[in-house]
C-alpha positions as CSV (number, residue, x, y, z in Angstrom):
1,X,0.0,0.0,0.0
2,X,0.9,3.3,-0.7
3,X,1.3,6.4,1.9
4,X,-1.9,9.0,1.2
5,X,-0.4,12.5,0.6
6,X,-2.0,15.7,2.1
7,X,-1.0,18.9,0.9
8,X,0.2,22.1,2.1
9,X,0.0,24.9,0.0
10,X,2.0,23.7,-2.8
11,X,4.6,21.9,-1.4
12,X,3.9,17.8,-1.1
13,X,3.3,16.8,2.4
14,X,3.3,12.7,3.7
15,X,1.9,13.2,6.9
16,X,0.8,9.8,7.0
17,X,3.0,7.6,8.6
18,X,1.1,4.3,7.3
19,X,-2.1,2.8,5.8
20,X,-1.8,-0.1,8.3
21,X,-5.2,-1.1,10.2
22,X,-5.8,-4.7,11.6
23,X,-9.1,-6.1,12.5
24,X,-10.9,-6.3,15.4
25,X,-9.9,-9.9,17.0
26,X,-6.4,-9.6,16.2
27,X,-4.3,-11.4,18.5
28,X,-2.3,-8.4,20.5
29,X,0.9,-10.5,19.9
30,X,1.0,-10.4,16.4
31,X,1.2,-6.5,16.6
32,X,3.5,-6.1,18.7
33,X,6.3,-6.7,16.4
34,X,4.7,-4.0,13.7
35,X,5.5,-1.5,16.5
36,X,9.1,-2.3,17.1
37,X,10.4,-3.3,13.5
38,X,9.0,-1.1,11.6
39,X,8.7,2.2,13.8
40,X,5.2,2.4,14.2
41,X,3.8,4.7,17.1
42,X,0.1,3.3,16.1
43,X,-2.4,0.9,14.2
44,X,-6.0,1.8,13.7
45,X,-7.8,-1.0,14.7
46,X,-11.3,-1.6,12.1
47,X,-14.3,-3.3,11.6
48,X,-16.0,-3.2,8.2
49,X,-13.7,-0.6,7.2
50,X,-15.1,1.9,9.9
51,X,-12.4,2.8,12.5
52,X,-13.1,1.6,15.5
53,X,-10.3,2.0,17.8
54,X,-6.3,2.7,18.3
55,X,-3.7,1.1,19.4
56,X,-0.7,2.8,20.5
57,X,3.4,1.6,21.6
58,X,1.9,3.2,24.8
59,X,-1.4,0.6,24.8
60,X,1.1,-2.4,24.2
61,X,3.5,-1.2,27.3
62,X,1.0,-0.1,30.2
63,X,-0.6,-3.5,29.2
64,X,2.0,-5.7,29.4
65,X,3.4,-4.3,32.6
66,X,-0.1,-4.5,34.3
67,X,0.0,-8.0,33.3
68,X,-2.3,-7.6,31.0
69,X,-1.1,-9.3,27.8
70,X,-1.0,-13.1,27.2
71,X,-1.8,-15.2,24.1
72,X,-5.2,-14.7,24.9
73,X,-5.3,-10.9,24.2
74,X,-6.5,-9.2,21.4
75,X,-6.3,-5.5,20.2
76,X,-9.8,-4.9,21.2
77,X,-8.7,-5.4,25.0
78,X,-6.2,-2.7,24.6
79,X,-7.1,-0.5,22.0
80,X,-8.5,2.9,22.7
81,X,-12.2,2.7,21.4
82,X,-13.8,5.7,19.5
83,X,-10.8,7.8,18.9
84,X,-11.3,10.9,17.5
85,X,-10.8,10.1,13.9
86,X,-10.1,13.4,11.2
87,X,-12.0,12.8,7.4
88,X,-8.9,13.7,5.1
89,X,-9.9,16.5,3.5
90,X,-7.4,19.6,4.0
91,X,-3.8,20.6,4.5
92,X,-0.9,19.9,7.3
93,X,-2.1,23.1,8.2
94,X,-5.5,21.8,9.5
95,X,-4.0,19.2,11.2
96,X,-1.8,20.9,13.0
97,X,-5.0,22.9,14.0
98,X,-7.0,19.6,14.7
99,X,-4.2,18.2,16.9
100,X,-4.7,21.7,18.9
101,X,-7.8,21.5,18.9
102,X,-8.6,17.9,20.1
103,X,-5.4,17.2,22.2
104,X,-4.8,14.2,20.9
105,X,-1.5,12.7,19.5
106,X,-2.6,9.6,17.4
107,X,-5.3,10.3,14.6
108,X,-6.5,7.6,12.7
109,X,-7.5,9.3,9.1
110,X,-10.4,8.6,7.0
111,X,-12.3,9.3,3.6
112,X,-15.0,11.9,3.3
113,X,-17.1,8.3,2.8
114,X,-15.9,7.0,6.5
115,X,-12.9,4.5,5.1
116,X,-9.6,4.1,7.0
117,X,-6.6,6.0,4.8
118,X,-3.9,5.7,7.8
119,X,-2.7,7.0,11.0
120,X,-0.9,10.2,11.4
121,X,0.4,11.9,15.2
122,X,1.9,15.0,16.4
123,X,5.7,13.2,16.0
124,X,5.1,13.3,12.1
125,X,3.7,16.8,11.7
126,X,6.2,18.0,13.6
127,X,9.3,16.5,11.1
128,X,7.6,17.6,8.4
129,X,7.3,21.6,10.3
130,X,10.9,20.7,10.8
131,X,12.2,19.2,7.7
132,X,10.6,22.6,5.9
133,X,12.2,24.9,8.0
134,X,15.3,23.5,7.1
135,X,14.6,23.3,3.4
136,X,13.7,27.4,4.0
137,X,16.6,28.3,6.1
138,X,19.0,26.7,3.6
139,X,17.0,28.5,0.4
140,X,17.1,32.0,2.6
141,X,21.2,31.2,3.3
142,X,21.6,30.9,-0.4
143,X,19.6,34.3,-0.9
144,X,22.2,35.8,0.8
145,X,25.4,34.3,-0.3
146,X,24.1,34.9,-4.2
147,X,23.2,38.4,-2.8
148,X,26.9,38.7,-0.9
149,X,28.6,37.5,-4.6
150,X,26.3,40.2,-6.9
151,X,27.9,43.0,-4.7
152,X,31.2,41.1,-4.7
153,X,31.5,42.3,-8.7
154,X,30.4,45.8,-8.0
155,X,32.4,48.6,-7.7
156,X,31.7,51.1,-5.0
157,X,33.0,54.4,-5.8
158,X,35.5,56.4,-3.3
């Protein structure tokens, strides 16, 4: 599967970390290794294509040392139901402003018809505010140093 791409303004913006959902009845141990190979901070959890729940690295550790994970446990014992989902329509912009808004730092993303796209969360918005600000520091440095050459050549009378 393939990331789903938000835009901001006009510059391309993966804000999705991944398009990865399990269903409900998934054995908790079969997760686990998703988070911990492959970087991932969470896993929507779906029935029917609807979101239904999240699962976080979080879920998996408060669980585990509570004792509450065995070969028995599935993600709907540890899964936060009825997360506040966001339909993707919009920019990073307005999920920055989402994230404000709902105080919430995993965000399961949908279709404007209800179907799971991927998860995104505050750790990924903030790279990509990050990753821009480098991009426009280094474009405003080289302003300046083609700025500093032009009145290099020019000669400043006495």
């Amino acid at each position: 599967m393939m990331f789903k791409d938000l835009t901001h303004n006009d510059t391309h913006c993966s804000i999705l970390q991944n398009n990865v959902a399990v269903p409900t009845g998934t054995p908790v141990k079969q997760v686990i290794p998703w988070f911990f190979n492959e970087n991932r901070l969470a896993i929507a959890v779906i029935r029917k294509g609807e979101v239904i729940g999240i699962i976080s690295r979080n879920d998996i550790i408060h669980n585990y040392y509570d004792g509450l994970i065995n070969n028995k446990t599935t993600v709907d014992d540890v899964m936060t139901r009825d997360p506040i989902v966001h339909e993707g329509q919009g920019n990073a912009s307005d999920m920055v402003d989402f994230i404000d808004e709902k105080h919430v730092r995993h965000i399961p993303v949908t279709d404007e018809n209800g179907n799971f796209i991927g998860v995104t969360h505050d750790l990924i918005i903030l790279k990509e505010a990050a990753d821009k600000a480098r991009k426009d520091q280094e474009e405003t440095k080289q302003f300046f140093l083609g700025l500093g050459h032009a009145y290099s050549n020019t000669i400043v009378p006495k």
